[in-house]
PyMOL commands that place a pseudoatom at each C-alpha (Angstrom):
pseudoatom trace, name=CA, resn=UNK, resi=1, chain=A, elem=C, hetatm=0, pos=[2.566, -5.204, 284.788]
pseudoatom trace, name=CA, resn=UNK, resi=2, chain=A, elem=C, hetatm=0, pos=[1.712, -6.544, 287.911]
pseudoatom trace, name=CA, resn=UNK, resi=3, chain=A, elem=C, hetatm=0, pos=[5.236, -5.885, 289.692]
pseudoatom trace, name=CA, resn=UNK, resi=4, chain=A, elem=C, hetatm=0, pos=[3.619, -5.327, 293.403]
pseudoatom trace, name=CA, resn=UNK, resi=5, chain=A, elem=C, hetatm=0, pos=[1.557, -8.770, 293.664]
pseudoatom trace, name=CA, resn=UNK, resi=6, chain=A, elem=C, hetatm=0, pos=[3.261, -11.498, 291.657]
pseudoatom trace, name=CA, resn=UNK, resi=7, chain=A, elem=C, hetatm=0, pos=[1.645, -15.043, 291.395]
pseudoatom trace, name=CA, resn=UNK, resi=8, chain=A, elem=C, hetatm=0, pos=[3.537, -17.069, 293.619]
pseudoatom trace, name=CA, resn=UNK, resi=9, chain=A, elem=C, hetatm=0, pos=[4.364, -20.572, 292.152]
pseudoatom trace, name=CA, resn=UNK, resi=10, chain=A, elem=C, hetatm=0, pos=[5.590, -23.187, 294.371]
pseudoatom trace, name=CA, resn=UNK, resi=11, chain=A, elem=C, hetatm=0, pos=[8.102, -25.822, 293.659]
pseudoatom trace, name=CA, resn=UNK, resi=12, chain=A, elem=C, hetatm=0, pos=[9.504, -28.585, 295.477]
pseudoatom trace, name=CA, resn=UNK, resi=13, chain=A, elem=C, hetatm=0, pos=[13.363, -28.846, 294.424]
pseudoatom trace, name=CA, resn=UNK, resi=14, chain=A, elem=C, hetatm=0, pos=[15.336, -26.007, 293.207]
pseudoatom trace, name=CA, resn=UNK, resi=15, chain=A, elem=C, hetatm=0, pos=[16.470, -25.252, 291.014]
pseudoatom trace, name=CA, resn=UNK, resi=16, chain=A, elem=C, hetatm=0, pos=[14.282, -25.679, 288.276]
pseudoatom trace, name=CA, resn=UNK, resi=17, chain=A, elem=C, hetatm=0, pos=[14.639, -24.987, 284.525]
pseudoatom trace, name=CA, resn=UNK, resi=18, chain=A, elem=C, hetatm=0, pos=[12.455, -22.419, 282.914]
pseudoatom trace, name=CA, resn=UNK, resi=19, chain=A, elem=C, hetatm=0, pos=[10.557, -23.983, 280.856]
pseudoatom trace, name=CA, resn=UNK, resi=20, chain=A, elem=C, hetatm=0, pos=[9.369, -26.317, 283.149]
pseudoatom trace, name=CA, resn=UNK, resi=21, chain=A, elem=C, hetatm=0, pos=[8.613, -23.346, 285.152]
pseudoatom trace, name=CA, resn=UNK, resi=22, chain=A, elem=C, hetatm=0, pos=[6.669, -21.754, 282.290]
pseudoatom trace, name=CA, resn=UNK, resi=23, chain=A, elem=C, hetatm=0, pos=[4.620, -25.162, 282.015]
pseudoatom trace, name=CA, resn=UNK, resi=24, chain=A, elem=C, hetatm=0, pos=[4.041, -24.941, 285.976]
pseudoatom trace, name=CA, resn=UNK, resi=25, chain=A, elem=C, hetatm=0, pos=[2.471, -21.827, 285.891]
pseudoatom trace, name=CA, resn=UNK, resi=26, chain=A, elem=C, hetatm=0, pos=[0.117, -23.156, 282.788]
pseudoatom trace, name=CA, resn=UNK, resi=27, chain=A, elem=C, hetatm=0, pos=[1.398, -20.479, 280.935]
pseudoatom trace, name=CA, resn=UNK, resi=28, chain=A, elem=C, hetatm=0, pos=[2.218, -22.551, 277.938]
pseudoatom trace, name=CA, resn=UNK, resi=29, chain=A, elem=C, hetatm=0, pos=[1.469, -25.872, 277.361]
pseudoatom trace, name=CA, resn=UNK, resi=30, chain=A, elem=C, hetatm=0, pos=[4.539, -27.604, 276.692]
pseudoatom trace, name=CA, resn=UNK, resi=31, chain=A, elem=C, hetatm=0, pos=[8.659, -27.760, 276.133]
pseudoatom trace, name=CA, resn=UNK, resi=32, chain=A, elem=C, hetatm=0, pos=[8.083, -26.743, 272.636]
pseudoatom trace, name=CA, resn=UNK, resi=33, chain=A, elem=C, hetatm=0, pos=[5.877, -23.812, 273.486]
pseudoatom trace, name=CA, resn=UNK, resi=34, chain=A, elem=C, hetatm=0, pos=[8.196, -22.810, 276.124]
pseudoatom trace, name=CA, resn=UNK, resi=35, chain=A, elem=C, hetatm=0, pos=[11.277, -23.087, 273.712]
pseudoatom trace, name=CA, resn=UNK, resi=36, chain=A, elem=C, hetatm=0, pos=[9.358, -20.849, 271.217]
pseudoatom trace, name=CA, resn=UNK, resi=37, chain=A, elem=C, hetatm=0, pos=[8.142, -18.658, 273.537]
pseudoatom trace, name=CA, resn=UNK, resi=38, chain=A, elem=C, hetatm=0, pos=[11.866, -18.241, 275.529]
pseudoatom trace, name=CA, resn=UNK, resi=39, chain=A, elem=C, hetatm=0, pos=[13.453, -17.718, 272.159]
pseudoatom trace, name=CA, resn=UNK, resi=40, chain=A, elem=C, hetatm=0, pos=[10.653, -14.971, 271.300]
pseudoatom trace, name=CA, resn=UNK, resi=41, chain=A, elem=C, hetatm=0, pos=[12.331, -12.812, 273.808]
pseudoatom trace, name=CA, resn=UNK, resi=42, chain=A, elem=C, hetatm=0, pos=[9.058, -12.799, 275.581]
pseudoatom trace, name=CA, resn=UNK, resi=43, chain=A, elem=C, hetatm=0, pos=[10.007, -13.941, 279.072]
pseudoatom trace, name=CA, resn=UNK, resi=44, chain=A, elem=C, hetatm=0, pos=[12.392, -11.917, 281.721]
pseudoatom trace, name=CA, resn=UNK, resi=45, chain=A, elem=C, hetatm=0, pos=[13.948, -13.263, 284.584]
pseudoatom trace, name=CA, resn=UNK, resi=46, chain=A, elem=C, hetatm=0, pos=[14.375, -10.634, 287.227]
pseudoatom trace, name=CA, resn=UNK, resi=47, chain=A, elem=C, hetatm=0, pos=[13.948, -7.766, 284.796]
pseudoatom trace, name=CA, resn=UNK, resi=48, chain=A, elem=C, hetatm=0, pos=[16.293, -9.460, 282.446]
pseudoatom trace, name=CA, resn=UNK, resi=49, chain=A, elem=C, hetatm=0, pos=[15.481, -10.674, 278.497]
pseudoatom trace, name=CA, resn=UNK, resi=50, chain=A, elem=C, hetatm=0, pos=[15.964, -14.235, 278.606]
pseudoatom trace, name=CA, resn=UNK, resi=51, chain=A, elem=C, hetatm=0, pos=[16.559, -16.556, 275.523]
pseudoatom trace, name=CA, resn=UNK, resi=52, chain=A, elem=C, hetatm=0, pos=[18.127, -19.744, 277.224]
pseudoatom trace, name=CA, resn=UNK, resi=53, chain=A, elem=C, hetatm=0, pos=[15.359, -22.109, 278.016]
pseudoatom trace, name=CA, resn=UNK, resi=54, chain=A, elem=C, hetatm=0, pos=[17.864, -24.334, 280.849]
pseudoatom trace, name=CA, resn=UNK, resi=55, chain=A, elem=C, hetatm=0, pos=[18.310, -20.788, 282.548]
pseudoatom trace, name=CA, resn=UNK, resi=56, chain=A, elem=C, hetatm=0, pos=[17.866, -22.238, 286.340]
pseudoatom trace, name=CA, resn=UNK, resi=57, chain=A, elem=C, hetatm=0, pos=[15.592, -20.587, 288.940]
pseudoatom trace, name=CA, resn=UNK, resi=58, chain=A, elem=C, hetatm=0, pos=[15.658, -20.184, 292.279]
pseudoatom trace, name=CA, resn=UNK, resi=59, chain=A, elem=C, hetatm=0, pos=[13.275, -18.909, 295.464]
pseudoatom trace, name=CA, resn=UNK, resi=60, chain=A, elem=C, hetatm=0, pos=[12.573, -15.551, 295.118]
pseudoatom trace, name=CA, resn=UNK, resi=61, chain=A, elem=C, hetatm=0, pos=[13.294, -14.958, 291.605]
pseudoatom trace, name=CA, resn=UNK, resi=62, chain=A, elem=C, hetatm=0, pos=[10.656, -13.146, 289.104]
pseudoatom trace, name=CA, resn=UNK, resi=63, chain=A, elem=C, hetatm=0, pos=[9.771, -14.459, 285.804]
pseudoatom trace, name=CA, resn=UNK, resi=64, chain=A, elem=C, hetatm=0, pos=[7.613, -11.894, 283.317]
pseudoatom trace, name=CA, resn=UNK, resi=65, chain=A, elem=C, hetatm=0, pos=[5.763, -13.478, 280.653]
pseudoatom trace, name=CA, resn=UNK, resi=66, chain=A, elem=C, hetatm=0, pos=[2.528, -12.163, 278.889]
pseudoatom trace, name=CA, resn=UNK, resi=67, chain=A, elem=C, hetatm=0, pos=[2.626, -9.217, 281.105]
pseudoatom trace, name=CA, resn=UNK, resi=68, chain=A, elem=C, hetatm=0, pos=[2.328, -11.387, 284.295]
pseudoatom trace, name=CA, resn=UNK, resi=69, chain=A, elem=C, hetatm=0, pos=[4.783, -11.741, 287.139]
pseudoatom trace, name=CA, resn=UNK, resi=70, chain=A, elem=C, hetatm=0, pos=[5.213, -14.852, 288.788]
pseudoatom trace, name=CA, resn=UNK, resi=71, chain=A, elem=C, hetatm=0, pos=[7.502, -15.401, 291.980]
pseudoatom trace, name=CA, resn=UNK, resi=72, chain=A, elem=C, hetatm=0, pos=[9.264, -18.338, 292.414]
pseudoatom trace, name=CA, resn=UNK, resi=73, chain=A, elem=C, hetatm=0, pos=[8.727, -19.908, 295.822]
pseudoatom trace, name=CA, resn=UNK, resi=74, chain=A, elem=C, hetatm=0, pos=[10.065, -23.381, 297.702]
pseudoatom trace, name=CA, resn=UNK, resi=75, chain=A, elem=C, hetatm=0, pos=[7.552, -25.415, 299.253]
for i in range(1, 75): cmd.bond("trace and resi %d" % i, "trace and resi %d" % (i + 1))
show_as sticks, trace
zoom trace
């Protein structure tokens, strides 16, 4: 796990939902992925399991999926 250098993804409005955050950081390719993927169990949000694909984020928080970290950050 990457923990020390996430990949920063930028948004414009917070918050945002998480899948459309998964789909952001091309990490799947769309709402039905995400869905599958959230329900999995194979995303965290800030070191949390989390199965509720509306879950809003905001700056600063830390998604984990596939091993990656990604940072949320407003633009």
């Amino acid at each position: 796990m990457h923990r020390h250098n996430p990949v920063q993804i930028s948004i414009n409005k917070e918050p945002i939902r998480l899948s459309q955050f998964l789909k952001l950081a091309n990490v799947v390719q769309d709402g039905l992925e995400a869905k599958i993927r959230i329900s999995e169990g194979k995303v965290l949000v800030n070191d949390s399991l989390e199965i509720r694909r509306g879950r809003k984020l905001y700056a600063n928080d830390r998604v984990q999926f596939d091993n990656t970290v990604f940072q949320v950050i407003k633009s």
